[in-house]
N, C-alpha and C positions, 0 to 999 in steps of 0.2 A: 504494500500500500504506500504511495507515494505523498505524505500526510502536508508535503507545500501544493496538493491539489486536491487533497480531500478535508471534507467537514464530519464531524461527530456534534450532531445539536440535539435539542432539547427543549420545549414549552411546555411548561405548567403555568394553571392557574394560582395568582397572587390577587388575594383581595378582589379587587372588580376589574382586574386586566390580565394581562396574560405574559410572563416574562419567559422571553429564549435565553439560553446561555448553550456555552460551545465546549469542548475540553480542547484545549490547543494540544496537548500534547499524548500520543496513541500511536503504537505500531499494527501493523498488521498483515496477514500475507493472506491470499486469494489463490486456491489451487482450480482452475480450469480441467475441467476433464472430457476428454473427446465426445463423450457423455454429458452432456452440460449440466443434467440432472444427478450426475456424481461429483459433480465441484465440489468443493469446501472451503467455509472462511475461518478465519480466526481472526480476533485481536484485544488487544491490553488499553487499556486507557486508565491513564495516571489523574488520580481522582483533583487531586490539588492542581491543576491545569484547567478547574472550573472557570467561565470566566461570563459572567454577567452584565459586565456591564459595569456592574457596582461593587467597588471595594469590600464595602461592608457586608453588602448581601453573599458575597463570591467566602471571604473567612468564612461567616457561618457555616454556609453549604460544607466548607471543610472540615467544621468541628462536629464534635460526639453527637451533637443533634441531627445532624445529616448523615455526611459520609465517613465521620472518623479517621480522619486520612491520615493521621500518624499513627494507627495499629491496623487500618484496612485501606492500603494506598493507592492500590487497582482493584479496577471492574474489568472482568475479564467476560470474555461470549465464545464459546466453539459450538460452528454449527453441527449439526446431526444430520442434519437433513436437505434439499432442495426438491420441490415440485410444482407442478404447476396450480394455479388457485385463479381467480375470477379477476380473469386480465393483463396476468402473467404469471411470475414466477413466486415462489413464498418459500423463504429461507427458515428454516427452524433449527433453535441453537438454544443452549443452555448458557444462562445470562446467570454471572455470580457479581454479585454486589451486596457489601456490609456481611459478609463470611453466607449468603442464603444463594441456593444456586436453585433457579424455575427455567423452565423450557420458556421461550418467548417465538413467535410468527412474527417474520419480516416483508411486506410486502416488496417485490424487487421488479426496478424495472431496469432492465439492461439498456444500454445510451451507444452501445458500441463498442465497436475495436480498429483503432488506426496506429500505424507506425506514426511517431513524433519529429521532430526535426532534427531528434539524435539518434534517426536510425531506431530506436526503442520502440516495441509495441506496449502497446498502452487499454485498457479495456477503463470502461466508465459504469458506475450504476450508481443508482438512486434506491435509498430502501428507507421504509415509512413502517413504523407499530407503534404500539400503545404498552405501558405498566401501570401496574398501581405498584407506588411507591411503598407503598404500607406491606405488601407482599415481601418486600426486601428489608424489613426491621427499618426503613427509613421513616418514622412515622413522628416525629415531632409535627405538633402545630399551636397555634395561639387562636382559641373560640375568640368570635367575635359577639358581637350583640343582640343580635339576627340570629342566632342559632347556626349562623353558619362558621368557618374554619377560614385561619388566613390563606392557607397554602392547599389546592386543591389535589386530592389523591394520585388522579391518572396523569402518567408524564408520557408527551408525544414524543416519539423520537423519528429524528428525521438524519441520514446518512447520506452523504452524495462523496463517491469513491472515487478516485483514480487508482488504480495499479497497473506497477510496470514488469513486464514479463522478464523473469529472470533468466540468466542463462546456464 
């Protein structure tokens, strides 16, 4: 995975709007298989590379009430599976974050394969799902007055990939 051309994001709801955040920093490898339905991905993402936006918001996320990132530093994901699902492809992997590891659905759309202007082939995809955060011990919030919650449960995630084919 070629990570100065790929994004790992992120929107949950916060109060009455909605905040994205990114991890800047994640490796990861993509094995292609002549079988396309045999591919496999992997990858690491270093929890403390949260980055919101907002200084203050982005610490939290790092401490004990979120991701604990100095006794739990990565989220790790190995898929298990790819097949096809309603309108392409859906990646299924085992998603470990805060020491709990749940199978998660990826929806995946493939963008292509072109050699780059180093000679290097290069493949692109987009993949889109959904967690509840709470499923992963990540379950801090602050009730509001309303009966409702600051921080809301399900976290979108949204991945847009480059990988370069190794030799």
């Amino acid at each position: 995975v070629d990570p100065a051309h790929s994004e790992i994001a992120f929107t949950v709801r916060h109060l009455m709007s909605k905040v994205r955040g990114v991890f800047r920093e994640f490796e990861g490898q993509v094995d292609i298989a002549d079988d396309v339905n045999d591919s496999r991905a992997q990858a690491t993402i270093q929890l403390s590379s949260v980055d919101t936006g907002a200084a203050q918001r982005d610490d939290h996320l790092r401490s004990s009430d979120f991701f604990d990132v100095q006794s739990k530093p990565t989220m790790t994901f190995i898929s298990t599976s790819l097949g096809q699902g309603d309108g392409g492809h859906v990646l299924t992997g085992d998603l470990m974050v805060n020491g709990t590891t749940l199978p998660v659905e990826l929806a995946v759309e493939l963008l292509g394969t072109e050699v780059d202007g180093y000679g290097r082939t290069v493949v692109g995809f987009d993949a889109t799902g959904e967690v509840n955060r709470k499923d992963f011990g990540v379950d801090w919030n602050m009730p509001l007055d309303g009966g409702r919650f600051l921080v809301g449960d399900k976290v979108a995630l949204s991945l847009s990939i480059q990988a370069v084919k190794q030799s």
